[in-house]
SERO-4910 file (N, C-alpha, C, O; in steps of 0.05 Angstrom, whole numbers):
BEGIN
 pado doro    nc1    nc2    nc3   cac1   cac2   cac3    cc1    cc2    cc3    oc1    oc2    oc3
  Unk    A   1493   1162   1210   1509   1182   1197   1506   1209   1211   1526   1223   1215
  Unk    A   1479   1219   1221   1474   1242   1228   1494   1236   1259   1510   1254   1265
  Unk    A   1490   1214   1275   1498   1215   1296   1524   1215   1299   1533   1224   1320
  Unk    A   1542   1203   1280   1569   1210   1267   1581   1235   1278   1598   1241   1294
  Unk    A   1566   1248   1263   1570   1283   1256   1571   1305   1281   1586   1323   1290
  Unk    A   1541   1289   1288   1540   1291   1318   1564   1291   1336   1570   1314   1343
  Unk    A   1575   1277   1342   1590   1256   1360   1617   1271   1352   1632   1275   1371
  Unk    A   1626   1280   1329   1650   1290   1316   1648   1323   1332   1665   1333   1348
  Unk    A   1628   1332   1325   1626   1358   1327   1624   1358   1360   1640   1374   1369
  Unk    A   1609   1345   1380   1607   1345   1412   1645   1342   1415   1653   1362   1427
  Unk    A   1665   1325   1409   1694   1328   1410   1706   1352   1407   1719   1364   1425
  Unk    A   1704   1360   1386   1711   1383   1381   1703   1406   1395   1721   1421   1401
  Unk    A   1684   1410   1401   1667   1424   1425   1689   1418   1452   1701   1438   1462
  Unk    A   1694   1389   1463   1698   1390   1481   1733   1399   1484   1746   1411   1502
  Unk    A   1740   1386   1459   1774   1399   1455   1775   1428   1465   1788   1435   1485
  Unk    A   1759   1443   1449   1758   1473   1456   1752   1487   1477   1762   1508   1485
  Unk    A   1728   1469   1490   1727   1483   1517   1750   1473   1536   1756   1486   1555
  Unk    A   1761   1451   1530   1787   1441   1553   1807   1458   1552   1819   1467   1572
  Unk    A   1817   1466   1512   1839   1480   1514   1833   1514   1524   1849   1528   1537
  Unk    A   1815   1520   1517   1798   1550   1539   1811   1536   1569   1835   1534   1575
  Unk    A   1794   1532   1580   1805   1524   1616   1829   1526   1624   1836   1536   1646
  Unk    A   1846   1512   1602   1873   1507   1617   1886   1534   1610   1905   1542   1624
  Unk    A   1878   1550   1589   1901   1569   1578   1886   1591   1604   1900   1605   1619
  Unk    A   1861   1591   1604   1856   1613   1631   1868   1610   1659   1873   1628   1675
  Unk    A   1870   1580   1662   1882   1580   1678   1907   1578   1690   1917   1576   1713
  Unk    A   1918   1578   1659   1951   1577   1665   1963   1617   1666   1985   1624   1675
  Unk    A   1942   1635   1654   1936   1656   1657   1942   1669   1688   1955   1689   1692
  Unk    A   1929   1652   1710   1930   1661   1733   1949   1651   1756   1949   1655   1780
  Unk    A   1967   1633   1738   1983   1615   1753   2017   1630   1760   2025   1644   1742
  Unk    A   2028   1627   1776   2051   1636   1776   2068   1636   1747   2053   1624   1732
  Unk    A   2089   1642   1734   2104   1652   1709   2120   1617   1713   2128   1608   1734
  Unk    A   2122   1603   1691   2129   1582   1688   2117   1555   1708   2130   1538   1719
  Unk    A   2093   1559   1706   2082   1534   1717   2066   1524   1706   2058   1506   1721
  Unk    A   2048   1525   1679   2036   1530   1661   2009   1527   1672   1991   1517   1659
  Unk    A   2006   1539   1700   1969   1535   1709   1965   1509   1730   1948   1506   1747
  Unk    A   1990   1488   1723   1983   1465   1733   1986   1465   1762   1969   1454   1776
  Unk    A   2018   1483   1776   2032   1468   1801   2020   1481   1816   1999   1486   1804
  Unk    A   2018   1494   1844   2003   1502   1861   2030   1523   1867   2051   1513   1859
  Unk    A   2031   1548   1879   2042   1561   1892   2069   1551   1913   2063   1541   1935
  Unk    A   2095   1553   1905   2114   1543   1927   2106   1544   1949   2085   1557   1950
  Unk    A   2114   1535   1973   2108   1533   1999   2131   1548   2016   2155   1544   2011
  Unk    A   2124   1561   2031   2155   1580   2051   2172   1554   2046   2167   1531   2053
  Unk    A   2199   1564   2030   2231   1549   2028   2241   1548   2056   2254   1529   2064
  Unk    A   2231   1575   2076   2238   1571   2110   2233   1550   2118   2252   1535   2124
  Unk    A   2198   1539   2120   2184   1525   2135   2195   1496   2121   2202   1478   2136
  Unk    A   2196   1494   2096   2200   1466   2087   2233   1462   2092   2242   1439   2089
  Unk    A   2249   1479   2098   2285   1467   2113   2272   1464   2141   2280   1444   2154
  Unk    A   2258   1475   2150   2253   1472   2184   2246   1444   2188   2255   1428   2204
  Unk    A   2227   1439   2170   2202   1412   2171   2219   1394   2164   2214   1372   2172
  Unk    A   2243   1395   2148   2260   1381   2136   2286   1373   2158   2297   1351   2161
  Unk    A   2291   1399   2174   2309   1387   2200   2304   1372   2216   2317   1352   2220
  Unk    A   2272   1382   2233   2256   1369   2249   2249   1342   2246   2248   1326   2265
  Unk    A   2243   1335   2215   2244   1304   2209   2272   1288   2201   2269   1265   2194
  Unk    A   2297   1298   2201   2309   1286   2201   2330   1280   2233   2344   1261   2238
  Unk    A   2324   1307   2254   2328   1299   2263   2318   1274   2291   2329   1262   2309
  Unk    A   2290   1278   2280   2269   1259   2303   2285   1231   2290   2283   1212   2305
  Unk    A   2298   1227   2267   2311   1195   2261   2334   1186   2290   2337   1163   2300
  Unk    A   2350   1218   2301   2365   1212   2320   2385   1187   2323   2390   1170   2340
  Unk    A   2399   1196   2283   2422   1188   2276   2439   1201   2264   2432   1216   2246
  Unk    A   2464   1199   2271   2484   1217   2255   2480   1220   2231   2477   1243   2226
  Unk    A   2478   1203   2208   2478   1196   2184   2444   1213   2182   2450   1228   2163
  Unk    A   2430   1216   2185   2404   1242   2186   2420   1265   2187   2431   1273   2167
  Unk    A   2422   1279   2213   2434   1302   2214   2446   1308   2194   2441   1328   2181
  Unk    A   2470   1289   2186   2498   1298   2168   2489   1303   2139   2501   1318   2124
  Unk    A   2462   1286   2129   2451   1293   2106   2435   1329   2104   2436   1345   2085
  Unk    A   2421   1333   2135   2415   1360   2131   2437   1381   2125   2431   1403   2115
  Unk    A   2461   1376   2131   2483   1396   2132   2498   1385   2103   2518   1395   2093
  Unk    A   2490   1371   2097   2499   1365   2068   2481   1383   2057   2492   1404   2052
  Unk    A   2453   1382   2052   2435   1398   2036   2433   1424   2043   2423   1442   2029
  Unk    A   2449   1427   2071   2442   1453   2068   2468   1478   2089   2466   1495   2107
  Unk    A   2483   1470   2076   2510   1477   2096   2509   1508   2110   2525   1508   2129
  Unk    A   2500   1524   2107   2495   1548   2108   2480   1556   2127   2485   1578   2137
  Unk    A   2457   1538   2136   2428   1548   2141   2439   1547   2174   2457   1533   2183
  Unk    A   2421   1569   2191   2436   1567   2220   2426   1538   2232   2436   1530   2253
  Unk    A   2407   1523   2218   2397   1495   2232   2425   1474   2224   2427   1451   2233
  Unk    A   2440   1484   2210   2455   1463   2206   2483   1470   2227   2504   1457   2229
  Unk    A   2479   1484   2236   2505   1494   2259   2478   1475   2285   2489   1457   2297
  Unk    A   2454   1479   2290   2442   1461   2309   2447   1428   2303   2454   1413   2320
  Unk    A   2442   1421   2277   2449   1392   2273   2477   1390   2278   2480   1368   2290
  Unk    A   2504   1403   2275   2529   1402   2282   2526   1391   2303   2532   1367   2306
  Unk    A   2513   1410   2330   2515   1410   2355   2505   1370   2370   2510   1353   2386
  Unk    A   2488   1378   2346   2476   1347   2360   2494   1326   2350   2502   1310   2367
  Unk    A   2500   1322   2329   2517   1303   2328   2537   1300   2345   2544   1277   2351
  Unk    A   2551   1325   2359   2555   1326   2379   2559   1313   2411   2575   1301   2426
  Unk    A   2531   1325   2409   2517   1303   2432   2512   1278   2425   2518   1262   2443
  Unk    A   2504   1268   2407   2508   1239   2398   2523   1231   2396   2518   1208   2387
  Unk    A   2549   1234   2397   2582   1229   2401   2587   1223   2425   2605   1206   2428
  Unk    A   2577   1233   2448   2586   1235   2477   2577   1208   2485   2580   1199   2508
***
């Protein structure tokens, strides 16, 4: 019985210190990530890393998906070009 009580009360203990942790550390976390996600990564570097691997596939159907996702970006006037050259 004593160890019951025990055992009840160590839970509760541990509820409290978990929900402490996470609220501190959702405290220091960027505004809507609740503590958990890690910091975005440069949106630059990840379309770059994102061209670079689609176009090392060195198929039309790669390229034409980057310029689908991202019609705007000056890498998608470079994927134009190559399809391009993969045409010739």
């Amino acid at each position: 019985m004593v160890f019951d009580r025990r055992l009840k009360l160590l839970s509760k203990i541990s509820i409290v210190a978990t929900t402490s942790l996470v609220l501190a550390a959702a405290g220091e976390a960027p505004a809507g990530t609740g503590g958990i996600m890690a910091k975005p990564s440069d949106p630059e570097k990840a379309v770059q890393a994102e061209y670079e691997n689609l176009k090392s596939k060195g198929t039309r159907d790669a390229l034409e998906l980057f310029i689908a996702r991202h019609p705007k970006h000056p890498l998608a006037d470079r994927a134009r070009e190559e399809i391009e050259r993969l045409g010739k």
